[in-house]
N, C-alpha and C positions, 0 to 999 in steps of 0.2 A: 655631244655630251649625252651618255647615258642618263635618266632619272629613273629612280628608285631609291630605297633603303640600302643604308650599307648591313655590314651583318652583324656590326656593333649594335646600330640603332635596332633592330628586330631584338636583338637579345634584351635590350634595355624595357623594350614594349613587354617582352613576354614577361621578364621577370615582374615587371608594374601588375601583369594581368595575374600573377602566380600571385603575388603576396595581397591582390582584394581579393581573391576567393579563400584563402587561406584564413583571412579575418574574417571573410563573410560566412566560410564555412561554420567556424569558430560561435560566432555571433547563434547563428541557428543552431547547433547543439546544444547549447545550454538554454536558449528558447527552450528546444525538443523536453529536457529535464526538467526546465520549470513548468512547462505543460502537463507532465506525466505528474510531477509531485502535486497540482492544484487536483489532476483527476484521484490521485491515493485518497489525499483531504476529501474531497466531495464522497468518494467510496463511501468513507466510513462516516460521515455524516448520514449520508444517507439510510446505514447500516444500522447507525444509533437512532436515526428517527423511527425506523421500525420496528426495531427493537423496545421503545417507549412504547408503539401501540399494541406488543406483543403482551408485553409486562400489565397496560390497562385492559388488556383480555384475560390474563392469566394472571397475575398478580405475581411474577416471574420474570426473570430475564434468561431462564433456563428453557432454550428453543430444546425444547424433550424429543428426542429424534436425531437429533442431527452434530455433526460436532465428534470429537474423540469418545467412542464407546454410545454413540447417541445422548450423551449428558453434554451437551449442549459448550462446551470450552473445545479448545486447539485451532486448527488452522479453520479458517471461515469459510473456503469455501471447496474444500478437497472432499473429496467422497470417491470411497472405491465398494460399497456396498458389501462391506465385512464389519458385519457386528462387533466384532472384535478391535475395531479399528474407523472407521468412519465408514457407518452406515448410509450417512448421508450428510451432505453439508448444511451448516446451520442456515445459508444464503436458502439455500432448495428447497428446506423445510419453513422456511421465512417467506418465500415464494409462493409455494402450496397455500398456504393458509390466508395469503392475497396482502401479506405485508410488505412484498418489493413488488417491482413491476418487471424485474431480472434476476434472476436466480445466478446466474453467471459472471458475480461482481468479483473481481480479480485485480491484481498487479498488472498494468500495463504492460510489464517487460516478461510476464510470464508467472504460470503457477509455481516455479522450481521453489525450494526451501527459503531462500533464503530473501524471496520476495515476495511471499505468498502473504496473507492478512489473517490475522489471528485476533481471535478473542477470550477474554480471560473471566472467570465470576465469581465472585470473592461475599464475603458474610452471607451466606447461605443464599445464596443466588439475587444478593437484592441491589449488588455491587458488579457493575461491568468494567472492561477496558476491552476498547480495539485498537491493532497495533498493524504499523505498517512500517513499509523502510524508505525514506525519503533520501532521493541523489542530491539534494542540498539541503539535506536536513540542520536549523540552527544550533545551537549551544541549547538556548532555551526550552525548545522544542526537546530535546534528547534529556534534558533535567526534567521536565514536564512529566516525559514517559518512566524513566529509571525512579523518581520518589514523588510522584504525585500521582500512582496510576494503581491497581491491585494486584499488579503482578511485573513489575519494575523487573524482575531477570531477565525477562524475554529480551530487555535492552542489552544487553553483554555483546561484547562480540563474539561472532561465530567464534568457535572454541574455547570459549568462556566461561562454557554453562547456557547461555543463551541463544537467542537468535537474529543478534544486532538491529532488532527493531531499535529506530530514533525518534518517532512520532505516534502520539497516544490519543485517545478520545476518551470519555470516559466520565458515568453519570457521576460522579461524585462532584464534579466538577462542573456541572453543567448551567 
């Protein structure tokens, strides 16, 4: 008498081995996202705390330089060195002046539009919001942003008018 497996019993192993990686995979992708949403959070924390010691230097939240037109509002941390358009980003010029310790604070998943970090500055620059877009962003969280923040459209979704930011920061609230 031969010993071995038959080709039933192989097929029944493989399939047992298909469907825990399939869970395990599962399981570590939304790890991966809850990872990446806790680094957005810490981003713009960190963004808003130097921001604080910009404002106790300057009596401003308007990083002068950097930002859409260099007045200091739009995307946070894009710079293509056109006056016209972002001279410099607010991170760089926040860098320079020794209030980050990385000028290169971005979206984990990349600088493209529609994950990139923006900042917003409302009643003559004495009012901030920083926004990002969280992969499991809550209910709470996206109410937070859209009417508790100085510039609540950037929540809309793409094609909306906005830029489906879900998560806000922002000193009014602080």
């Amino acid at each position: 008498m031969k010993k071995g497996f038959t080709l039933i019993e192989l097929l029944v192993v493989i399939s047992i081995i298909g469907l825990l990686a399939a869970a395990g995979l599962a399981t570590f992708t939304s790890a991966q996202k809850r990872a990446r949403d806790a680094r957005r959070k810490s981003d713009l924390h960190n963004v808003s705390l130097a921001l604080e010691q910009y404002y106790a230097a300057n009596q401003t939240y308007k990083v002068t330089g950097g930002g859409w037109r260099g007045g200091g509002n739009g995307w946070l941390s894009i710079s293509n060195g056109n006056p016209l358009s972002y001279p410099k980003s607010v991170t760089q010029v926040l860098y320079e002046d020794g209030y980050l310790t990385n000028a290169n604070i971005e979206d984990p998943k990349g600088p493209g539009s529609s994950r990139a970090y923006m900042i917003y500055l409302c009643d003559s620059n004495q009012v901030y919001s920083l926004y990002a877009t969280l992969e499991n962003g809550t209910a709470e969280e996206l109410d937070f942003a859209k009417n508790h923040t100085c510039a609540g459209s950037v929540t809309l979704p793409p094609g909306g008018g906005g830029y489906g930011k879900n998560y806000a920061v922002s000193n009014q609230y602080l």
